[in-house]
VODRENGU-803006 format. One record per residue (C-alpha): residue in one letter; x, z, y. Coordinates in pm, whole numbers. Example, Ala and Ser with C-alpha at 12.3 -4.5 7.8 and 13.67 -1.06 7.14 Angstrom:
{rokol:a; px:1230; pz:780; py:-450}
{rokol:s; px:1367; pz:714; py:-106}
***
This chain:
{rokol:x; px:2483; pz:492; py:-3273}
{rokol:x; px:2158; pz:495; py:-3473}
{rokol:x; px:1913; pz:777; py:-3419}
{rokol:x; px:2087; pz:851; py:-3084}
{rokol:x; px:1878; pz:949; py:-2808}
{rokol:x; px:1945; pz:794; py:-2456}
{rokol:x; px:1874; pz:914; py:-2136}
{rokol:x; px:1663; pz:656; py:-2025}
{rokol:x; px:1420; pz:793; py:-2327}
{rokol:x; px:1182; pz:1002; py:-2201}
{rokol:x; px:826; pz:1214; py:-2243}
{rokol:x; px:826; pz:1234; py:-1871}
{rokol:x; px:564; pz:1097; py:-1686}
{rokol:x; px:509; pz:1046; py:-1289}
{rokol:x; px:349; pz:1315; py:-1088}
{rokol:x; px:404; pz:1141; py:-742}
{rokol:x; px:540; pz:864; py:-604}
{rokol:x; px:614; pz:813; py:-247}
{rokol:x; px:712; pz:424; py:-71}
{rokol:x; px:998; pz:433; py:190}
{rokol:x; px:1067; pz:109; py:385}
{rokol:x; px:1319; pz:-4; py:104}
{rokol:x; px:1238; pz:196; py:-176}
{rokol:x; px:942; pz:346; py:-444}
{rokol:x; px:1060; pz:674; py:-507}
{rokol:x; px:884; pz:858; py:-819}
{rokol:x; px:893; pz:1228; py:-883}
{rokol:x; px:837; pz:1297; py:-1264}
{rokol:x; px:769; pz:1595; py:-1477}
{rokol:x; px:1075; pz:1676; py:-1649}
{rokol:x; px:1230; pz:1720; py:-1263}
{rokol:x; px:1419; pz:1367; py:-1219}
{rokol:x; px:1348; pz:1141; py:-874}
{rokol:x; px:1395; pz:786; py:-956}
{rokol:x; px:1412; pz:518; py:-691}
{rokol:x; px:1397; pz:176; py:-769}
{rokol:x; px:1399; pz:-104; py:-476}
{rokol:x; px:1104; pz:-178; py:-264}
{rokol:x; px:1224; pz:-535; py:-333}
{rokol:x; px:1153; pz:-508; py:-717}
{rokol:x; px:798; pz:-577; py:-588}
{rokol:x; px:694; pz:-873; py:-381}
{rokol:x; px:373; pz:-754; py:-362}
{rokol:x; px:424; pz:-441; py:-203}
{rokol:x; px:711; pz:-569; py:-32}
{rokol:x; px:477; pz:-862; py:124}
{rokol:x; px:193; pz:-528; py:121}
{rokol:x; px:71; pz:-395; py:463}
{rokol:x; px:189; pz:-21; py:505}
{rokol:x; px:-229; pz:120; py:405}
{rokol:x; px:-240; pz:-123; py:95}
{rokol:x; px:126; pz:31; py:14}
{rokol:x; px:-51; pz:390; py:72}
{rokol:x; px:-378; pz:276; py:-131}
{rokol:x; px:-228; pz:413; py:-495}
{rokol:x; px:-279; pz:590; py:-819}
{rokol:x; px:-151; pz:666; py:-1074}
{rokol:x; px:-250; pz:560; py:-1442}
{rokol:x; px:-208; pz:616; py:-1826}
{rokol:x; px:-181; pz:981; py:-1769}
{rokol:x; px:194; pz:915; py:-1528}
{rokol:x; px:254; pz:649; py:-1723}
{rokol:x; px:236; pz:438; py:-1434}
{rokol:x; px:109; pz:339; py:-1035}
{rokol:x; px:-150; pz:85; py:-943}
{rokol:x; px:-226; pz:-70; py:-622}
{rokol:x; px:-596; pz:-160; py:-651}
{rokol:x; px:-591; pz:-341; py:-304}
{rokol:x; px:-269; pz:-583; py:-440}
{rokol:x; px:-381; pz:-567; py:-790}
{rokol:x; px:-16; pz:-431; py:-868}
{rokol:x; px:73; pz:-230; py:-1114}
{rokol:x; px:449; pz:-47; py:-1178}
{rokol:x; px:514; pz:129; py:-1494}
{rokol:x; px:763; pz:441; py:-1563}
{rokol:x; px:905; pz:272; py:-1840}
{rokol:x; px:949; pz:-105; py:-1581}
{rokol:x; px:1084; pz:152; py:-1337}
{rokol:x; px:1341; pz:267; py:-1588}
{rokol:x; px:1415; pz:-18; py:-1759}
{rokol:x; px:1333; pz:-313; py:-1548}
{rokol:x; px:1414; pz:-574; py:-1312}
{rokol:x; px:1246; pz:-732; py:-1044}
{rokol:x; px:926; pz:-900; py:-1063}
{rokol:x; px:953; pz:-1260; py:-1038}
{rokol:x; px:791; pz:-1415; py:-749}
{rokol:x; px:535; pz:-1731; py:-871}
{rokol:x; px:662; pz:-2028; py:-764}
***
């Protein structure tokens, strides 16, 4: 439907994010917890548990960087995305 709004659209932004063993869970402003797999990432999921811990968050909660990987996950990837292709 044109003009229709979808869920997935949002104004929310990330205000934490916590890394299980299998998952990155973020906790965003409008209330939601989204998980998306651990997996999604191959560097964090290659990552030593302090370089996993090592975080920030950028563009205001628009998204997480790992300085000591050099990755970087936004909201809208998280919401949207699939998994990060590995180099081959």
């Amino acid at each position: 439907m044109p003009g229709a709004n979808t869920a997935a659209e949002t104004d929310a932004v990330i205000r934490s994010v916590e890394l299980t063993d299998d998952e990155i869970v973020a906790r965003l402003s409008d209330g939601r917890t989204i998980a998306v797999p651990l997996a999604w990432s191959w560097r964090l999921s290659d990552a030593t548990a302090g370089q996993r811990q090592n975080f920030r968050l950028i563009g205001g909660g628009q998204g997480v960087h790992w300085p000591d990987i050099d990755e970087d996950i936004s909201l809208h990837g998280m919401l949207h995305g699939s998994p990060a292709p590995r180099p081959g």
